[in-house]
RODO-2510 file (C-alpha; in nm, 4 decimals, decimal comma):
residues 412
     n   res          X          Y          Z
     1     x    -6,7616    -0,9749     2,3196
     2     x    -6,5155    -1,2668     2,4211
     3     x    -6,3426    -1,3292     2,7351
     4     x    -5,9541    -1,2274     2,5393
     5     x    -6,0518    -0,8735     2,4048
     6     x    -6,2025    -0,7685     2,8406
     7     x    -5,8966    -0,8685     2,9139
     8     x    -5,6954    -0,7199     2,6521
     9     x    -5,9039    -0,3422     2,7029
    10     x    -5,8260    -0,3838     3,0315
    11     x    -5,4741    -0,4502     3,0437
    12     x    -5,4280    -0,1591     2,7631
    13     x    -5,6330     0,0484     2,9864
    14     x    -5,4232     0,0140     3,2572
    15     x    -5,1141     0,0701     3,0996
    16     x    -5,2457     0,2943     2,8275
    17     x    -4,9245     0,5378     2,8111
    18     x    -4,6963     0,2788     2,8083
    19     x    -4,8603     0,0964     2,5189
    20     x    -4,9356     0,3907     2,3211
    21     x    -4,4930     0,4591     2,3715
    22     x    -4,4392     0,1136     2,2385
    23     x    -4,7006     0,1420     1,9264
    24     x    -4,5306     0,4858     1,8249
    25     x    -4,1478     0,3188     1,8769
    26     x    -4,2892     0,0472     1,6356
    27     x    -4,4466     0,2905     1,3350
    28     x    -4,1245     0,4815     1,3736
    29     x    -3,9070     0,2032     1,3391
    30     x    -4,1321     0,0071     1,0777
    31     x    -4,1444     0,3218     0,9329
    32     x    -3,8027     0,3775     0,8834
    33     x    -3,7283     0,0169     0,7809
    34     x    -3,9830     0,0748     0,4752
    35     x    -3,8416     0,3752     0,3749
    36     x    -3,4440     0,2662     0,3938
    37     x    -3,5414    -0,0844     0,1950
    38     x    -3,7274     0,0893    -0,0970
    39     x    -3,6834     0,4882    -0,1161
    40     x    -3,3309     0,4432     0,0110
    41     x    -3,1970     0,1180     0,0171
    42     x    -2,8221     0,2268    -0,0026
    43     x    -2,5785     0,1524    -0,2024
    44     x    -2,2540    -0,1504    -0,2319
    45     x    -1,9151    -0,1401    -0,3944
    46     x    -1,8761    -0,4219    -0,7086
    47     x    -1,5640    -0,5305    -0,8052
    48     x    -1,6383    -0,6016    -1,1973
    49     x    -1,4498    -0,7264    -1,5663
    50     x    -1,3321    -0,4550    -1,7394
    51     x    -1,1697    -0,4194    -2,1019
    52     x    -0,9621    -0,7258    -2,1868
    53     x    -0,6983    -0,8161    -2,4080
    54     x    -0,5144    -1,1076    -2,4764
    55     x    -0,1694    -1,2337    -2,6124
    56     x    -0,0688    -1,5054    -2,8744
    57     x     0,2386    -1,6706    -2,9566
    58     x     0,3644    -2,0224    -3,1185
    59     x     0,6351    -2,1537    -3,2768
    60     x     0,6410    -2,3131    -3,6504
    61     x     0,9711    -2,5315    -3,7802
    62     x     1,0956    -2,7499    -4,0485
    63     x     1,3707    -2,8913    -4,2072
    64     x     1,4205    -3,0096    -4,5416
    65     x     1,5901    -3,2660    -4,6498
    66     x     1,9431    -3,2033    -4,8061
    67     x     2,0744    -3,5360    -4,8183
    68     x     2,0293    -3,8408    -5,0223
    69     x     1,8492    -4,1476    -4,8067
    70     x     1,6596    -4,4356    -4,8444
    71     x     1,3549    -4,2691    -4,7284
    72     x     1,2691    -3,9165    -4,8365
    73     x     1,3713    -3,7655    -5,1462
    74     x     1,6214    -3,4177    -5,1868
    75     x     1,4199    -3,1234    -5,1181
    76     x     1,1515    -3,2547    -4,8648
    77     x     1,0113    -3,0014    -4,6335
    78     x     0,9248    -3,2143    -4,3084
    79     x     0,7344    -2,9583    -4,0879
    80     x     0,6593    -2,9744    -3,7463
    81     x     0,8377    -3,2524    -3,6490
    82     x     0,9227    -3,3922    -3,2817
    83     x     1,2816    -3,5076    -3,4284
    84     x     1,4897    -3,4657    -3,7778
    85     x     1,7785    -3,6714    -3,8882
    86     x     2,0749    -3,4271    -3,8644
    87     x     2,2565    -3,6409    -4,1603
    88     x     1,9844    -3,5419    -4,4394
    89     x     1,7959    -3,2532    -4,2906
    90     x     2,1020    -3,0532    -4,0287
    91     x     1,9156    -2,6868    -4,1062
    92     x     1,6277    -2,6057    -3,8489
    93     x     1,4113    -2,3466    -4,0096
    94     x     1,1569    -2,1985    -3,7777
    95     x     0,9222    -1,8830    -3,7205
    96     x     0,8026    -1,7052    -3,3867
    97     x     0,4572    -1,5265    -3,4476
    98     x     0,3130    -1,2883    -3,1726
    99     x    -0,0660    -1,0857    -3,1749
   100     x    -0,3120    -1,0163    -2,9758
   101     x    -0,6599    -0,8875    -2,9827
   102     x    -0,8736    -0,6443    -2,7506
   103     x    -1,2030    -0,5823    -2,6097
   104     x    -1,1629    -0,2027    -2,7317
   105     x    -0,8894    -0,0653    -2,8754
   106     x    -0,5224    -0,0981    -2,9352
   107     x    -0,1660     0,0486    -3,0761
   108     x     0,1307    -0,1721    -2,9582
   109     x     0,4778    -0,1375    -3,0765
   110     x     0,5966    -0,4894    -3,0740
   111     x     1,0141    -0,5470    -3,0621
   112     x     1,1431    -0,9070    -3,1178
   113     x     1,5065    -1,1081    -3,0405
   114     x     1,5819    -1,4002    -3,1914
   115     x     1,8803    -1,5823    -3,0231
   116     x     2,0149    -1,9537    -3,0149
   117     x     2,1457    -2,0619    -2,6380
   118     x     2,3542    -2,3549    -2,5662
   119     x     2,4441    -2,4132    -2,2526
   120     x     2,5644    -2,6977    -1,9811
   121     x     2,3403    -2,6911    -1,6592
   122     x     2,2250    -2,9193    -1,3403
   123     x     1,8912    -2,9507    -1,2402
   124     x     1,7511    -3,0370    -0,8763
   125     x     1,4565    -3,3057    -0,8585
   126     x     1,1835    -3,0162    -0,9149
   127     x     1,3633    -2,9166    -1,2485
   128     x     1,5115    -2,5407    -1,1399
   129     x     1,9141    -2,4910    -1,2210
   130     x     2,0716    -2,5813    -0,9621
   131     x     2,3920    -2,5155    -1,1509
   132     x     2,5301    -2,3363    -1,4973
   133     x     2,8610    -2,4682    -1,6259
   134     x     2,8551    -2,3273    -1,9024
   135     x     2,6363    -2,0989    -2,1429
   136     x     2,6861    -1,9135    -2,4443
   137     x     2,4444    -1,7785    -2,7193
   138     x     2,4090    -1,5807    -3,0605
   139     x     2,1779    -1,3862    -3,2361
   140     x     1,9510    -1,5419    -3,5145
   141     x     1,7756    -1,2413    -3,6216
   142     x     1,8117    -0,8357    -3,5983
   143     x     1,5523    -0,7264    -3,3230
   144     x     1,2296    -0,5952    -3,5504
   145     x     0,9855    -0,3600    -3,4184
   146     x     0,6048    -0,3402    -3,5596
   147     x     0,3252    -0,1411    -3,5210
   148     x     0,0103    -0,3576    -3,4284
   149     x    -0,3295    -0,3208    -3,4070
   150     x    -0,5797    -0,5762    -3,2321
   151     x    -0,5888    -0,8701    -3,4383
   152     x    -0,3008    -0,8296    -3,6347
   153     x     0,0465    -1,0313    -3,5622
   154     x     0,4272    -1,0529    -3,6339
   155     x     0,6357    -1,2667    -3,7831
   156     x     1,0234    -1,3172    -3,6832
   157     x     1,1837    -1,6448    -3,8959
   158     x     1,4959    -1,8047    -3,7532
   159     x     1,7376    -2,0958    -3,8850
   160     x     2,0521    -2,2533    -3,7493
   161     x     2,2446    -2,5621    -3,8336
   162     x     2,1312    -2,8013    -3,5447
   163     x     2,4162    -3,0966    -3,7000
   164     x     2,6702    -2,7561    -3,6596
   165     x     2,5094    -2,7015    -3,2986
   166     x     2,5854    -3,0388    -3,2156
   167     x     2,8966    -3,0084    -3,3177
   168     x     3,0117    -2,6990    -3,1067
   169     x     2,8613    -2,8683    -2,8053
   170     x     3,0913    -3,1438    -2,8657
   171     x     3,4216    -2,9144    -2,8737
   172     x     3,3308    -2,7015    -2,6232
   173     x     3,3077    -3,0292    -2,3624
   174     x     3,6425    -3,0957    -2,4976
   175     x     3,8249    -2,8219    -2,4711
   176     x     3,6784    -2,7651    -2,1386
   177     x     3,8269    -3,1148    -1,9955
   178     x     3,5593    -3,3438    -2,0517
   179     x     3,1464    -3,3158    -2,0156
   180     x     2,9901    -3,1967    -1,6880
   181     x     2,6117    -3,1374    -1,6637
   182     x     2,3363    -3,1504    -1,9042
   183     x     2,3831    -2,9771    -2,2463
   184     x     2,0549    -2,8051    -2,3677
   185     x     1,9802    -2,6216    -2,6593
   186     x     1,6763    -2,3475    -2,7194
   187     x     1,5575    -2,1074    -2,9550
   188     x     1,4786    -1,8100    -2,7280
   189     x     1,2658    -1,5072    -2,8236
   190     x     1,2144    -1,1505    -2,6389
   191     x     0,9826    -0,9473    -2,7745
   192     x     0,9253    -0,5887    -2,6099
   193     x     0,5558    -0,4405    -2,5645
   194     x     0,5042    -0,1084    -2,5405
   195     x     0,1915     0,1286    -2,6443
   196     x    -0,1515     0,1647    -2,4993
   197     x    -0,4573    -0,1077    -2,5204
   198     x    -0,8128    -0,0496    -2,4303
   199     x    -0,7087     0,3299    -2,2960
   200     x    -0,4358     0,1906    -2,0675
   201     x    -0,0450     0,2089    -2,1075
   202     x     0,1234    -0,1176    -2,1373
   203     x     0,4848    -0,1529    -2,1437
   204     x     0,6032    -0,5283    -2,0797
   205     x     0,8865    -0,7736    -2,1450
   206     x     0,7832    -1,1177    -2,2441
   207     x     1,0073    -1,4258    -2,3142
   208     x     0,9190    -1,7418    -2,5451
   209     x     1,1428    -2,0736    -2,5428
   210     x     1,2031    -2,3721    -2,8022
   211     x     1,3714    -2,6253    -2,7032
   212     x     1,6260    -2,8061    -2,9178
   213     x     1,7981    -3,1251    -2,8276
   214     x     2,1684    -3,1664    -2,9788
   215     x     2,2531    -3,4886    -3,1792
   216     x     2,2097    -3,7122    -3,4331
   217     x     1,8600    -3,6794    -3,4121
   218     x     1,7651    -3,3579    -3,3356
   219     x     1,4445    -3,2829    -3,1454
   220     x     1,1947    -2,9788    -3,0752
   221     x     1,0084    -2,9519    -2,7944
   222     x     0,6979    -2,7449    -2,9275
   223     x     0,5292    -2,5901    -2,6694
   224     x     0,2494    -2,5037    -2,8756
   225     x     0,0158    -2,1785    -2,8500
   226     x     0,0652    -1,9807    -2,5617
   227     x    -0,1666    -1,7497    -2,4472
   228     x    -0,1791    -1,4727    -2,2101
   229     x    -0,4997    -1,2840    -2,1300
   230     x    -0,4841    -0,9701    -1,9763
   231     x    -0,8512    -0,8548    -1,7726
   232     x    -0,8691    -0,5230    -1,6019
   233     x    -1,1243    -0,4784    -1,2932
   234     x    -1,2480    -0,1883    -1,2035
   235     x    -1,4896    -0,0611    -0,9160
   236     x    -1,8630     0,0008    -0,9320
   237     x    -2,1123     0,1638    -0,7026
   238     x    -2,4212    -0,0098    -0,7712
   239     x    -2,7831     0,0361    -0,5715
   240     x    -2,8881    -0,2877    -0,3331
   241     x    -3,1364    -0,4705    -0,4126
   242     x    -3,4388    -0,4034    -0,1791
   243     x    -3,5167    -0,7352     0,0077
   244     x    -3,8759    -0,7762    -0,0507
   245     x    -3,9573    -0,9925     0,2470
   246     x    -3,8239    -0,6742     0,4781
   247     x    -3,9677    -0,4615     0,2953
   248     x    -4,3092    -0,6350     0,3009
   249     x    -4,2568    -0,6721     0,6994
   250     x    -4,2112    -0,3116     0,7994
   251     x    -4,4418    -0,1954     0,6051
   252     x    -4,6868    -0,4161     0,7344
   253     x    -4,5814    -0,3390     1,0220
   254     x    -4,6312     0,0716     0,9803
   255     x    -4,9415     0,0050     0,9159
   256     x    -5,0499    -0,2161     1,1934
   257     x    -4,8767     0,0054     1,4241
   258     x    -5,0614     0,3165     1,3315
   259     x    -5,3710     0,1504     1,2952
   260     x    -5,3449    -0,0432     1,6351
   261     x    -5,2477     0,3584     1,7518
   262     x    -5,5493     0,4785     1,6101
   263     x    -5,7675     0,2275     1,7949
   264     x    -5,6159     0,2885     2,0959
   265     x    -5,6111     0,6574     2,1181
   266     x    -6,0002     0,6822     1,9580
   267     x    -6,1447     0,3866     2,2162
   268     x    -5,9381     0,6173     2,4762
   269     x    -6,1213     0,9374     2,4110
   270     x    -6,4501     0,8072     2,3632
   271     x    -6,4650     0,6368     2,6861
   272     x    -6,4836     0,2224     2,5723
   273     x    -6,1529     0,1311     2,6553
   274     x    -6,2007     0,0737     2,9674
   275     x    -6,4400    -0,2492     3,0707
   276     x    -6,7215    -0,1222     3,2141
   277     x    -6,8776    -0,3046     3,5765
   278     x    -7,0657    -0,5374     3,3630
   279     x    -6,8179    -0,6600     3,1722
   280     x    -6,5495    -0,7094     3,4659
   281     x    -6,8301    -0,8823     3,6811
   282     x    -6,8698    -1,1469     3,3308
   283     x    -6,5212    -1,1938     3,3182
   284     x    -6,5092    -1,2807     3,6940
   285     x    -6,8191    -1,5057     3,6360
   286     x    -6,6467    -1,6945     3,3823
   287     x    -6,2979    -1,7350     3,5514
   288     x    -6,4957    -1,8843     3,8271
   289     x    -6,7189    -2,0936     3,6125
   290     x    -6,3804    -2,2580     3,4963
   291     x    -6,2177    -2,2551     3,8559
   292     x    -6,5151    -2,4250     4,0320
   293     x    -6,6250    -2,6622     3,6810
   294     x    -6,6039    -2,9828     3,9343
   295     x    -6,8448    -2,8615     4,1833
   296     x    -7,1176    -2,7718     3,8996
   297     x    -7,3667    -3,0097     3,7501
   298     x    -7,5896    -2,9636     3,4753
   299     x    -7,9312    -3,0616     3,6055
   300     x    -8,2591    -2,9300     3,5332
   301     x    -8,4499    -2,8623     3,8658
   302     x    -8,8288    -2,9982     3,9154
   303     x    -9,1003    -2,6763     3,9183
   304     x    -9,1383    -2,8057     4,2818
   305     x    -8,8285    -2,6264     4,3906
   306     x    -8,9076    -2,2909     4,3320
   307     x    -9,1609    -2,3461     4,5791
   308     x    -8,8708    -2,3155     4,8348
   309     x    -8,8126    -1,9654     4,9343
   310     x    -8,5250    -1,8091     4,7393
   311     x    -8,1642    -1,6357     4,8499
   312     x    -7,9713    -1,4634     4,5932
   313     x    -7,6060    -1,5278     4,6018
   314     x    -7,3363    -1,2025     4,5035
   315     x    -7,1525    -1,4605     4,2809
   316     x    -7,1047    -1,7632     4,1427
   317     x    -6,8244    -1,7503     4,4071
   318     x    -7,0025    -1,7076     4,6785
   319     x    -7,2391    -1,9594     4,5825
   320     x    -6,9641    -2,2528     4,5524
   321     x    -6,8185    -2,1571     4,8433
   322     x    -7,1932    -2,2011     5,0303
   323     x    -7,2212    -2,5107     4,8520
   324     x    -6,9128    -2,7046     4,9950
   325     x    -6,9561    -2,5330     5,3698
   326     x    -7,2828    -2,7218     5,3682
   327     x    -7,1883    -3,0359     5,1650
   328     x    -7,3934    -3,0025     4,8388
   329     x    -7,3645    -2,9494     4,4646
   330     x    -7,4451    -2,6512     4,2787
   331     x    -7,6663    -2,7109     3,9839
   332     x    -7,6845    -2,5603     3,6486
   333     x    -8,0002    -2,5385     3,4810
   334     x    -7,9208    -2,6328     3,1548
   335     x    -8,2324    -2,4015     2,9951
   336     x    -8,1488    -2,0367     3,1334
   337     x    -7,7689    -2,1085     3,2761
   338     x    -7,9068    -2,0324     3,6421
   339     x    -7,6959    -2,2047     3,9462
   340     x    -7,9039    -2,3357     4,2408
   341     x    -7,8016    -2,5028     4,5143
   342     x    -8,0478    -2,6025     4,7827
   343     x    -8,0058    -2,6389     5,1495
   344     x    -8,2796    -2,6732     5,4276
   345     x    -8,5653    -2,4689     5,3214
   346     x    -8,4210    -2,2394     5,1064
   347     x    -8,3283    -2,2511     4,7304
   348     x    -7,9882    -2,0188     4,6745
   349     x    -7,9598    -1,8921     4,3492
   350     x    -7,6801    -1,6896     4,1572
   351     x    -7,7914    -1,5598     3,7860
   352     x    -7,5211    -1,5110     3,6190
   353     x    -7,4552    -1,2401     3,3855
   354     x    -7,5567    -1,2605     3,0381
   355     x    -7,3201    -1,3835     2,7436
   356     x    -7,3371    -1,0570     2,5957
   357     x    -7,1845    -0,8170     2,8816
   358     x    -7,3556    -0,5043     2,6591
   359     x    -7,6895    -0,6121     2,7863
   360     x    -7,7326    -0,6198     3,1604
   361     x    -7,9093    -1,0066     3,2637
   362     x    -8,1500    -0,8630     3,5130
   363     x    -8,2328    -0,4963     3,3307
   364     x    -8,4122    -0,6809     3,0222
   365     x    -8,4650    -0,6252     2,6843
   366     x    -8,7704    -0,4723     2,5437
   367     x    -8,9733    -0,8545     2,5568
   368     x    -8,8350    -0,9270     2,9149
   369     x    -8,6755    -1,2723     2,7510
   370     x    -8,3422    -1,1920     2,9754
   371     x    -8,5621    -1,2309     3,2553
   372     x    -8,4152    -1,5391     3,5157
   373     x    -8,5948    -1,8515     3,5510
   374     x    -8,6583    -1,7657     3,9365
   375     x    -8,7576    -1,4060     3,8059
   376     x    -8,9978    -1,5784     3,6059
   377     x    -9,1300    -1,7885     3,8322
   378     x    -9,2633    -1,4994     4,0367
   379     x    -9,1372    -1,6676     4,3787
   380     x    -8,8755    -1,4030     4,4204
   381     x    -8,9171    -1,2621     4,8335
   382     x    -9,0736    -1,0023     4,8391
   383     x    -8,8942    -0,9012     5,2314
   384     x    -8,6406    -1,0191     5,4678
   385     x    -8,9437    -1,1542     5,6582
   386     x    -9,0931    -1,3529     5,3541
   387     x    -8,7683    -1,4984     5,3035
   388     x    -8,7653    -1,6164     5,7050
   389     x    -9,1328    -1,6992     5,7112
   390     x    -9,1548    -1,9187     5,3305
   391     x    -9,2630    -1,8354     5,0181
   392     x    -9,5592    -1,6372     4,9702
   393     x    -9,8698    -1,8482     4,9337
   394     x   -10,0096    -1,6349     4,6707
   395     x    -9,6860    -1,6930     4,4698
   396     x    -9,7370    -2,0664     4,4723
   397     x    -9,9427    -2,0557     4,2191
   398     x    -9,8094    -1,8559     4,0494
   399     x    -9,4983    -2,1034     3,9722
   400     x    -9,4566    -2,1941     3,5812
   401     x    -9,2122    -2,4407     3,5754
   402     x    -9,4268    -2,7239     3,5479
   403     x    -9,4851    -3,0276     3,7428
   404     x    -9,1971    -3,2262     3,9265
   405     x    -9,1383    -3,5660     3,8385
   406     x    -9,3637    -3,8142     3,9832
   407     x    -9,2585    -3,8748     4,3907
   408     x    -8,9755    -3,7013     4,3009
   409     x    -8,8122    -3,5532     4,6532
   410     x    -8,5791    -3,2424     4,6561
   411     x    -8,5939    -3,1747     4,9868
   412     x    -8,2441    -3,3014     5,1713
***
């Protein structure tokens, strides 16, 4: 038994209701904790992809060459060009192609407009109109609806005369007093979306542009392959994940608590909770034994000095206390653990209890080993008056502690 689990049985004995509150707050709480992280750890809304689709379009053009020149022969197709000669090649032919593909499923009804727009505008220095002068703008082709399904795609051609456009830019600045703005030029496309993709309606506008810059070389602006994806989200109640290291902790924890409840409550009823007399006067011993440390010296005591008669000191305490009233050491005999000091005639003693507070120091065991050296030495008074009037002759020799050191003195 060890100095930490007295004290701990006593301090639980003392407050035993309030200790046996706080162990069932913990199991019920621990308890709870275990069950809400694995039985029912709860749940967390997810916002997550849902069917996509997405949307294609580009622009294809050529011209071919009409004219006789030093450099391509009559009846060249020159195709995707950045700029064509309006002298040999003046006819811009061109195609718009729109499809898309989904995740799931699809019907679209797709409705293009073809139209050429020339117009005279200013731009501010991030690019928007700032002003329209002019604008004006025909039809290339007859709006075309088609029925689509993911992965197919429709086709709307277009052609104009870009030497002809450059032409009627030219007359209009006349006729309108003279040039003002920028003139620009673009092959604009509408195309009209309406059916259901992936389960959900869709019904949207979307407009395509080509730029065309008027003169005597003509150029397109390509924008190449746009591409428009289209990603629904939808809501999801999904379980959390249990967090182990919480989980692992309370239930730990649950079982500590009702084991540590268990303990309590059983050492309660059977009476060895509380520290009995013997094990309260060891724990005093051995706070004092620490408290008083520099007043003690080990030091075996010649067999001479239990010839002195013999006072037994209540405690180790008591004996210290004796000790510095009258100016001497207490001594530890480093064999049985007895303390000693000695003063006048007499040889004070305190025998302290034994290591194992179970076994009482001066009731025995069955071989009498837990007997005290001075018990052993058969000195003990037997009376008041043989304590007054010296140790019994008889009992001198009777002494087994052996022979003092040669003129060895212990007297003071």
């Amino acid at each position: 038994m060890t100095d930490w689990t007295i004290r701990v049985r006593g301090v639980v004995a003392n407050y035993f209701s309030v200790v046996v509150a706080v162990l069932v707050v913990l199991a019920l709480v621990s308890g709870f904790a275990a069950y809400s992280t694995y039985a029912n750890p709860g749940t967390h809304t997810e916002e997550r992809q849902g069917p996509s689709w997405e949307t294609t379009a580009n622009f294809d053009h050529s011209a071919t060459v009409s004219e006789p020149n030093p450099v391509y022969d009559v009846g060249t197709t020159l195709e995707n060009r950045s700029a064509y000669f309006s002298a040999i090649s003046p006819v811009l032919d061109g195609a718009f192609t729109y499809g898309y593909t989904a995740s799931e499923s699809g019907a679209l009804v797709v409705d293009t407009e073809s139209e050429l727009v020339l117009r005279s505008v200013k731009r501010d220095r991030n690019d928007e109109i700032e002003t329209r002068y002019w604008q004006m703008s025909r039809d290339l082709a007859d709006p075309d609806a088609t029925h689509l399904a993911p992965g197919e795609s429709v086709t709307a051609p277009f052609s104009f005369n870009a030497s002809a456009l450059t032409n009627q830019s030219t007359k209009i600045s006349e006729e309108l007093g003279g040039s003002v703005g920028t003139t620009e030029a673009f092959v604009r496309v509408t195309v009209d979306v309406s059916g259901t993709v992936n389960g959900e309606a869709v019904d949207r506008t979307e407009v395509y542009s080509l730029p065309v810059g008027v003169g005597d070389v003509y150029t397109v602006s390509n924008p190449g392959t746009v591409t428009e994806a289209h990603t629904a989200t939808e809501q999801v109640v999904v379980p959390n994940d249990p967090d182990p290291l919480t989980g692992v902790g309370s239930s730990s924890l649950f079982v500590l608590s009702l084991a540590a409840l268990g303990l309590v409550v059983s050492k309660k009823r059977d009476g060895t909770l509380e520290p009995t007399t013997t094990e309260r006067e060891y724990l005093t011993y051995r706070e004092a034994r620490a408290e008083f440390d520099e007043w003690i010296n080990r030091i075996e005591l010649p067999s001479s000095a239990f010839d002195l008669p013999m006072a037994h000191a209540a405690s180790l305490g008591d004996l210290v206390d004796f000790a510095i009233d009258t100016n001497n050491s207490v001594l530890e005999d480093p064999n049985d653990g007895t303390y000693y000091v000695i003063h006048g005639d007499y040889l004070y003693y305190y025998d302290p209890p034994t290591e194992d507070p179970d076994v009482d120091a001066h009731d025995g065991s069955a071989d009498g080993t837990t007997q005290s050296a001075a018990a052993d030495s058969g000195v003990l008074p037997r009376s008041l008056s043989d304590l007054l009037d010296g140790p019994d002759p008889a009992s001198e020799t009777a002494s087994t502690r052996g022979s003092p050191p040669s003129g060895e003195d212990v007297s003071e």
